[in-house]
KOLZAMI-794947 format. One record per residue (C-alpha): y negated, z negated, x. Coordinates in steps of 0.1 Angstrom, whole numbers. Each point is the difference from the previous one (the first is absolute). Layout:
REM KOLZAMI-794947
+-------+-------+-------+
:    yy :    zz :    xx :
+-------+-------+-------+
:     Y :     Z :     X :
...
+-------+-------+-------+
This chain:
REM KOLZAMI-794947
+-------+-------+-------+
:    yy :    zz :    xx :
+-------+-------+-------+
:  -257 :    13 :   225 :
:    13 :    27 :   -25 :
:    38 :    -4 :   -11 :
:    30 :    27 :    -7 :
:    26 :    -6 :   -14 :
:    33 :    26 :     7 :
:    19 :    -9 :   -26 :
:    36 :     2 :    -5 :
:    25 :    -5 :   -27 :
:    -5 :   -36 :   -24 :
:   -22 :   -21 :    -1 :
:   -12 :   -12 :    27 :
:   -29 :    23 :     5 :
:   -17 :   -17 :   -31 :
:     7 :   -32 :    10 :
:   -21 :     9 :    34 :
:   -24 :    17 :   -18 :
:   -12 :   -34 :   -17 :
:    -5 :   -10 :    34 :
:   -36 :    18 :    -4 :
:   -15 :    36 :     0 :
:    22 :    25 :    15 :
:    11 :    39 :    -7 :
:    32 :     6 :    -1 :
:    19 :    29 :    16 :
:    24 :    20 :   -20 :
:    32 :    22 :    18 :
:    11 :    28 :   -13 :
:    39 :    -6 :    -6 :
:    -8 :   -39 :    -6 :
:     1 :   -16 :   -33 :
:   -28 :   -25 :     2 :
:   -11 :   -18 :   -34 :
:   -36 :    11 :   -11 :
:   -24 :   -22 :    10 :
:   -40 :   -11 :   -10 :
:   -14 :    14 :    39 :
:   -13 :    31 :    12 :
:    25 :    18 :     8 :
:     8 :    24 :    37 :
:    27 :    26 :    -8 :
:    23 :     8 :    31 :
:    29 :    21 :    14 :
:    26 :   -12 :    28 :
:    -6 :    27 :    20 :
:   -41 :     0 :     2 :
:    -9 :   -31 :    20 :
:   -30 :    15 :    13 :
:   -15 :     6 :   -40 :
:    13 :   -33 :    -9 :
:   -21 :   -16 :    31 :
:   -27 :    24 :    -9 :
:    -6 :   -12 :   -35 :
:     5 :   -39 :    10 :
:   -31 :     2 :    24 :
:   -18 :    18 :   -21 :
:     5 :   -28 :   -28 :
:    -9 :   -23 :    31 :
:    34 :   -16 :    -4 :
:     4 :   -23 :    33 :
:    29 :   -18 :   -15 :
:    39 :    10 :    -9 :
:    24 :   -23 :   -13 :
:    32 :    18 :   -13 :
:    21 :   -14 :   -32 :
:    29 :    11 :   -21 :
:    34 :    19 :    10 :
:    -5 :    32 :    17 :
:    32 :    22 :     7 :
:     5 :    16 :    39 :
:   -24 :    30 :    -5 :
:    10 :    37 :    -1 :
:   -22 :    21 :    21 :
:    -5 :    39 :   -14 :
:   -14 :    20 :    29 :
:   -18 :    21 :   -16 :
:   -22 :   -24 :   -16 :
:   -10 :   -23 :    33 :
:   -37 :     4 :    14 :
:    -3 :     0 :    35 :
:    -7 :   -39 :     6 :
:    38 :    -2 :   -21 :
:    15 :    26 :    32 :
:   -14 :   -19 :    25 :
:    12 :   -33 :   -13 :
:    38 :    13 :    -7 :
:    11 :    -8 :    30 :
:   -10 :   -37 :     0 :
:    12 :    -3 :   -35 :
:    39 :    18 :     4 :
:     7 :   -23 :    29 :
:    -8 :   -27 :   -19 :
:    17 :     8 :   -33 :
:    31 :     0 :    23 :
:    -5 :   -37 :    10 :
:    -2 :   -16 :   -31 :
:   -25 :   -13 :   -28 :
:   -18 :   -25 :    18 :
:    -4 :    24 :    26 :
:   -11 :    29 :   -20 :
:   -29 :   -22 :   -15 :
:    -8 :   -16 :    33 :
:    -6 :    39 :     7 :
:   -18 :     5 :   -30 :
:   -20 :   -32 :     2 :
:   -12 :    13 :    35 :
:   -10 :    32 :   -11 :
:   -25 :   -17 :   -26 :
:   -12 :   -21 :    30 :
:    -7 :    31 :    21 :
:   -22 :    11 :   -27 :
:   -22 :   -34 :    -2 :
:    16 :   -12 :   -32 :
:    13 :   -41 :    -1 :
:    33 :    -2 :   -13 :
:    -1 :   -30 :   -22 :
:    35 :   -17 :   -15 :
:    10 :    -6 :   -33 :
:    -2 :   -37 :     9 :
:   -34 :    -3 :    13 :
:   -15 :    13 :   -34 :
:    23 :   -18 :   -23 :
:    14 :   -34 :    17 :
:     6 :   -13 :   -34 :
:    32 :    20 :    -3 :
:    18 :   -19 :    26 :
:    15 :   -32 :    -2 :
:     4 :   -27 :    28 :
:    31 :   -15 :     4 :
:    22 :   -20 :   -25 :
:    12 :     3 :   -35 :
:   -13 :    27 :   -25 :
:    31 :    -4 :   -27 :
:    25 :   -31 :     6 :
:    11 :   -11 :    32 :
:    22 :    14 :    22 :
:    31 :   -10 :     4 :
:    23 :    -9 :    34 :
:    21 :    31 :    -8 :
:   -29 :    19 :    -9 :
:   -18 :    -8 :    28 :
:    30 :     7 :    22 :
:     3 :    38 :   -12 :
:   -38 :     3 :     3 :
:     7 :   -11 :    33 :
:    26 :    31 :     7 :
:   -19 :    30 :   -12 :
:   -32 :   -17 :    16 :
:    20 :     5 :    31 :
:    13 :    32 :    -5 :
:   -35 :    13 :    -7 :
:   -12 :   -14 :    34 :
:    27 :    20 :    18 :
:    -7 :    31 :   -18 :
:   -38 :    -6 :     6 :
:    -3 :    21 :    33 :
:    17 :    30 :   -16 :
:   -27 :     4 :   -30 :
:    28 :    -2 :   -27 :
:   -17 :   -23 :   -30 :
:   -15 :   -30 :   -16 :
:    32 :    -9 :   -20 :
:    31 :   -18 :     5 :
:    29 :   -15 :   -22 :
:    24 :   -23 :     4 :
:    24 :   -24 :   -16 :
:    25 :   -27 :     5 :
:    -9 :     8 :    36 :
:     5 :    35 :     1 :
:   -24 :    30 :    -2 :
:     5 :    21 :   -26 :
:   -29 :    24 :    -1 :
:   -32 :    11 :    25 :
:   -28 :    19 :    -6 :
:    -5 :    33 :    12 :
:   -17 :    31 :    -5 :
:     6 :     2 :   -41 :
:   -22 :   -35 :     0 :
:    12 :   -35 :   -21 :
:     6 :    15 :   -31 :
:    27 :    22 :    12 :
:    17 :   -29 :    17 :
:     2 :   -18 :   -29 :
:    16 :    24 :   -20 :
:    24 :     5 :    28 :
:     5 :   -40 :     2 :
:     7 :     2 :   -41 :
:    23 :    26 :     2 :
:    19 :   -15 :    32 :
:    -1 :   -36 :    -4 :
:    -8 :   -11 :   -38 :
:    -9 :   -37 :    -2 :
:    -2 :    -6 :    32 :
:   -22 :   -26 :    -2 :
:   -15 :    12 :    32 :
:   -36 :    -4 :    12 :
:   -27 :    26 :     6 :
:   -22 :    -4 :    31 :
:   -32 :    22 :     5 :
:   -21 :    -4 :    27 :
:   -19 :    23 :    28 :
:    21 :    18 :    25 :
:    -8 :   -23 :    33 :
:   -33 :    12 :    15 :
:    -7 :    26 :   -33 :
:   -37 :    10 :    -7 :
:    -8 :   -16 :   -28 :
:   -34 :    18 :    -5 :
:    21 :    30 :    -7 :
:    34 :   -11 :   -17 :
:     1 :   -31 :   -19 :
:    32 :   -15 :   -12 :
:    -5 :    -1 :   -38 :
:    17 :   -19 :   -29 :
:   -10 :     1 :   -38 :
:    18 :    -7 :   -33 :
:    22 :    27 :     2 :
:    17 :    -9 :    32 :
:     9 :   -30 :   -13 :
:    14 :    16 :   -32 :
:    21 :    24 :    21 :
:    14 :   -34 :    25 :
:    10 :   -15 :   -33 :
:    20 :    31 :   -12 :
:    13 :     5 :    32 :
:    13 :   -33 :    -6 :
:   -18 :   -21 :    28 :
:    -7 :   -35 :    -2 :
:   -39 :    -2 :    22 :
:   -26 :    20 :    17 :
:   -13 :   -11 :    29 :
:   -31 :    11 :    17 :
:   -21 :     0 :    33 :
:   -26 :   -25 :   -10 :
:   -38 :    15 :     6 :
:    16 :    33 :    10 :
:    15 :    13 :   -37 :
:   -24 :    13 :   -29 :
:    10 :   -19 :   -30 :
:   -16 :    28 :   -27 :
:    -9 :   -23 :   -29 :
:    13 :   -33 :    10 :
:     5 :   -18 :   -36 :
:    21 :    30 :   -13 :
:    24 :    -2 :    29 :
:     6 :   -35 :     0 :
:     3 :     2 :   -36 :
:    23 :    27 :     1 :
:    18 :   -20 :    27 :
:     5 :   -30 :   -25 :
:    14 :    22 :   -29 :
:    25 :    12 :    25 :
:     7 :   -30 :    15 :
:   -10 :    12 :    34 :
:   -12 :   -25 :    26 :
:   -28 :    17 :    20 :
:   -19 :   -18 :    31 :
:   -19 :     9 :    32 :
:    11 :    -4 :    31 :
:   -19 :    -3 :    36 :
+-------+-------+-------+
């Protein structure tokens, strides 16, 4: 089964790419890091050449990786398969992320491609549950607790994978602008909180499509922002290079653990 890769920002996409053989698909607009794959060069608006070229590089597999912004559609550059599919897509965009790639990952469906997670390649990038870094502590646990909550009742409304909280209260959630903009909301609004970030997958989110993700630099930016532990979904949460975030986690002083 040939692989492609549509790659994103960071650096995921190379980190599925050692998974085994696989081209990688390049949007116009997206800055994707260069990678050692034969490469598929494609435009937002031209679905039909961008299916095209995968079948004729007998690519039966998609697994999509890195940040992609909401698209911008130019008219005047979409091929006919792009028209037809408009429709599907606009109503979706107006429902929310998960939605839009539920749409997305449909579409690929449609056109005999498997849509294939992040996880399924790389299940070494998620950890089961317990400690990573130290061990949480009752308060910690207790503001985990909260924005674990708050997540759960934002779930149905597609809003994020984020949530903050401390001494009980929640003092920053996720939305549109993704973690790193939370944080330095959270380090503006509540320095030294000692509050406790909690990523995990919107309730019922498609994984294969859009991953929670954590790697050295979020824990970099929770320790400026003042927090005191991460928390994460166990076996649901990318961990992109695990020693360097729990390392980074112990120069901070961060406790970090999975959760079921």
């Amino acid at each position: 089964m040939a692989r492609a890769i549509i790659a994103g920002a960071g650096a995921l996409p190379g980190l599925l790419l050692a998974a085994g053989p696989a081209c990688v698909v390049r949007l116009e607009g997206v800055a994707s890091a260069p990678l050692d794959a034969p490469e598929i060069a494609a435009r937002f608006e031209q679905f039909g050449q961008l299916f095209a070229d995968l079948k004729a590089a007998d690519v039966t597999e998609v697994a999509f990786a890195g940040a992609l912004a909401r698209p911008k559609f130019d008219p005047a550059l979409m091929d006919a398969e792009t028209m037809a599919l408009m429709p599907r897509i606009a109503a979706a965009i107006g429902q929310g992320d998960d939605t839009l790639l539920r749409e997305i990952a449909a579409i690929f469906g449609e056109q005999g491609f498997t849509v294939t997670g992040a996880i399924d390649l790389r299940p070494d990038l998620v950890a089961d549950a317990g400690a990573i870094c130290g061990a949480p502590t009752q308060a910690q646990e207790g503001d985990a607790a909260r924005a674990r909550a708050v997540l759960e009742a934002l779930g149905p409304l597609d809003v994020g994978q984020g949530a903050i909280a401390a001494r009980g209260q929640v003092i920053g959630v996720e939305t549109l602008q993704g973690t790193d903009a939370m944080l330095r909301f959270v380090s503006v609004t509540a320095p030294g909180s000692g509050g406790v970030l909690v990523k995990r997958p919107k309730p019922g989110q498609d994984l294969r499509m859009d991953t929670p993700v954590i790697g050295p630099d979020t824990v970099m930016k929770a320790a400026e922002a003042g927090l005191s532990g991460i928390e994460i979904a166990a076996r649901s949460v990318l961990i992109l290079d695990r020693d360097a975030v729990a390392d980074a986690a112990e120069a901070a002083g961060l406790t970090l653990w999975a959760r079921a």
